[in-house]
C-alpha positions as CSV (number, residue, x, y, z in Angstrom):
1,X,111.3,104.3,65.8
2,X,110.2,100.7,64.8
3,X,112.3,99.5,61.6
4,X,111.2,96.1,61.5
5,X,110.2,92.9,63.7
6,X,113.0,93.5,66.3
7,X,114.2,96.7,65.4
8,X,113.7,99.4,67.4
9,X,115.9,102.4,68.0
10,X,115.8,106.8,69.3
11,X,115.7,109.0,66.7
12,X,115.7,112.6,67.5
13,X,112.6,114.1,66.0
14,X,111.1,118.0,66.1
15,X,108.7,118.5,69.2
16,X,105.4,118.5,68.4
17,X,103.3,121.8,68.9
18,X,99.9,122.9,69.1
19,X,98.5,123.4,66.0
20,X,94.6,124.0,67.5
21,X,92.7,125.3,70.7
22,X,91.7,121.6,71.4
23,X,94.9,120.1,71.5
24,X,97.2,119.1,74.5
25,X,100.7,118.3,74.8
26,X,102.1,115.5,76.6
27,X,105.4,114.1,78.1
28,X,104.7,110.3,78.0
29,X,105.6,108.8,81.6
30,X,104.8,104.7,81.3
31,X,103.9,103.0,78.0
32,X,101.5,100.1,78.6
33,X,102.0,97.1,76.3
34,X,99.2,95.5,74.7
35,X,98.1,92.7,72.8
36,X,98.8,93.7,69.5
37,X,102.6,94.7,70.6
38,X,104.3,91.7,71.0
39,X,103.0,90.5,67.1
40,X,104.1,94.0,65.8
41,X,107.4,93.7,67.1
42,X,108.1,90.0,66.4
43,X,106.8,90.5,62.6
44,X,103.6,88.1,62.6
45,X,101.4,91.5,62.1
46,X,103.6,93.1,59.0
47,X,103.7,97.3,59.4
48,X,106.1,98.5,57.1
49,X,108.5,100.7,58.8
50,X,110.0,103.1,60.5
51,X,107.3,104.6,62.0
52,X,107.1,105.5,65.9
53,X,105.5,102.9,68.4
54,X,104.1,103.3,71.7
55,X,100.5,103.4,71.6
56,X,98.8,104.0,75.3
57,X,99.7,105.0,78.4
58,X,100.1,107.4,81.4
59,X,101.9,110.6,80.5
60,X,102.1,114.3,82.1
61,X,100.2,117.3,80.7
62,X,102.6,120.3,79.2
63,X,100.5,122.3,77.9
64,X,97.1,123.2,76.8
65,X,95.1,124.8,73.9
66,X,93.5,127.5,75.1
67,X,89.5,125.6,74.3
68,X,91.0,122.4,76.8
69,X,88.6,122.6,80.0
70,X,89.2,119.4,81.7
71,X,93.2,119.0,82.1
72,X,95.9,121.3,83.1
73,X,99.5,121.6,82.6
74,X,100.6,119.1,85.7
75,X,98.0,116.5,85.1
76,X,98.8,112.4,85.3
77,X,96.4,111.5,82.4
78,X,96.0,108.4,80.6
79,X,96.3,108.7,77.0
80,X,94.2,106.1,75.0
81,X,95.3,104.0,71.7
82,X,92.0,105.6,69.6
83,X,92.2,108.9,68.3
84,X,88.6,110.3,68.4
85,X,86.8,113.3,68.9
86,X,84.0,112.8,71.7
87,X,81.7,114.4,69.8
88,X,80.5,112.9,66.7
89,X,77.3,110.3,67.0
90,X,79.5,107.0,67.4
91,X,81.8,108.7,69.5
92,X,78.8,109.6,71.8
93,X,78.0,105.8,71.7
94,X,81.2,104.9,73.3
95,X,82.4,104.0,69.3
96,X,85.7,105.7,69.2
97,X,87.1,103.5,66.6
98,X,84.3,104.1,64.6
99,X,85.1,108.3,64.9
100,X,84.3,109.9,61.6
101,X,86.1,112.9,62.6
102,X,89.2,111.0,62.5
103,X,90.7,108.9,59.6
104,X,89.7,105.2,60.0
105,X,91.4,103.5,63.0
106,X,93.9,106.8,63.8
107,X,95.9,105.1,66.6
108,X,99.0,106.3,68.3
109,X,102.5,104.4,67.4
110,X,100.9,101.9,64.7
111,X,102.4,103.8,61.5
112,X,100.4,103.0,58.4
113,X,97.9,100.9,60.0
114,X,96.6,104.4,62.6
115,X,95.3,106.2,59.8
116,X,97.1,109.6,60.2
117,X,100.5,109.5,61.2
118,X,100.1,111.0,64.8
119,X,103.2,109.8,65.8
120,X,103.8,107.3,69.0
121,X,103.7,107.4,72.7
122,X,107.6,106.3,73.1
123,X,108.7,109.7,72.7
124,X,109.5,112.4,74.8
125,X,106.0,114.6,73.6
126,X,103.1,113.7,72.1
127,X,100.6,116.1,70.6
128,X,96.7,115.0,71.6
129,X,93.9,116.3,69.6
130,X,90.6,117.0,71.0
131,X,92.2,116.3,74.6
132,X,89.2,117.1,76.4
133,X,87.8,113.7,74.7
134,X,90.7,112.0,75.2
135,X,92.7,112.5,78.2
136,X,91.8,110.8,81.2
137,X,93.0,112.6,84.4
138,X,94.6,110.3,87.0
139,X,93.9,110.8,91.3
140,X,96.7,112.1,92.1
141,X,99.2,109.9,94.0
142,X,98.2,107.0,91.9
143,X,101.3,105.4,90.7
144,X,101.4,105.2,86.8
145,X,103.7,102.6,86.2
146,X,100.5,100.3,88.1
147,X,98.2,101.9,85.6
148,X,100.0,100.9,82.8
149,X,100.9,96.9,83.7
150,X,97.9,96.2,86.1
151,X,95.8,93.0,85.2
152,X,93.0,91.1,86.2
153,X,93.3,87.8,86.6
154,X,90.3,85.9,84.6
155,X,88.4,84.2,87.5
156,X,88.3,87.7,89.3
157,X,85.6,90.5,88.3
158,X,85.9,94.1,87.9
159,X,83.0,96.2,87.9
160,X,83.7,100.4,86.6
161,X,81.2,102.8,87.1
162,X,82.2,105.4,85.2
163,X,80.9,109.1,83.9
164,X,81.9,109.0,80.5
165,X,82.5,106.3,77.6
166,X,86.1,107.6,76.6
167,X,86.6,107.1,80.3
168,X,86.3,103.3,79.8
169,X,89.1,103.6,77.7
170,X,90.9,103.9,80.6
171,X,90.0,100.5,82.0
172,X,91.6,97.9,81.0
């Protein structure tokens, strides 16, 4: 849980369960750190606590609704900051902060400011609606603590050709 700018602490909580076929959970594995982190946790970007932080990363499937298609239990996935459905028109356009299936900017580990409280990432399971939408599957072997901290330096180029616009997500 994050109290306040440098206060962070474990706090036993109920596991989350799967309260529709679309749902997945997972065990969070590597929690990435972005932008927005460092500010949150210093105090410059004021979210009233405690809520739960951690709001991307690489994490292990548990278990699946019985609608999921794409993931399994056993899966290395990559579970994105945005909470959004995959289906709705901006979702389709690659808008997934602009969901309107979701509450305005629903985010993972942001408290107040993620719209529903979904709960965050540093946790030991997460609950992941519409995880055919959201969950990224991994190649297998692919280490995830590299998923999670790999960057790009500026002068280089990176070029994703990818099926899908949630899967962008996944690039960083």
């Amino acid at each position: 849980m994050l109290d306040g700018p440098g206060a962070l602490r474990w706090e036993d909580c109920p596991e989350p369960t799967l309260d529709t076929p679309d749902q997945a959970l997972v065990r969070p594995i590597a929690v990435a750190t972005c932008d927005l982190d460092p500010a949150v946790l210093q105090g410059f970007f004021p979210l009233a606590g405690p809520y739960p932080f951690g709001h991307e990363g690489v994490a292990e499937v548990i278990a699946v609704g019985e609608n999921v298609r794409t993931v399994s239990p056993g899966d290395t996935v990559v579970v994105p900051f945005q909470i959004s459905c995959g289906a709705c028109p901006p979702c389709l356009r690659g808008r997934t902060g602009s969901c309107t299936a979701q509450a305005f900017m629903s985010t993972y580990g942001l408290g107040p400011m993620g719209g529903l409280e979904w709960g965050g990432l540093w946790a030991d399971l997460a609950r992941i609606p519409h995880a055919d939408a959201m969950l990224v599957p991994l190649p297998a072997g692919l280490d995830p603590s590299v998923v999670t901290t790999r960057t790009v330096p500026f002068e280089d180029s990176v070029a994703a050709l990818l099926e899908a616009p949630m899967k962008l997500v996944a690039v960083r």
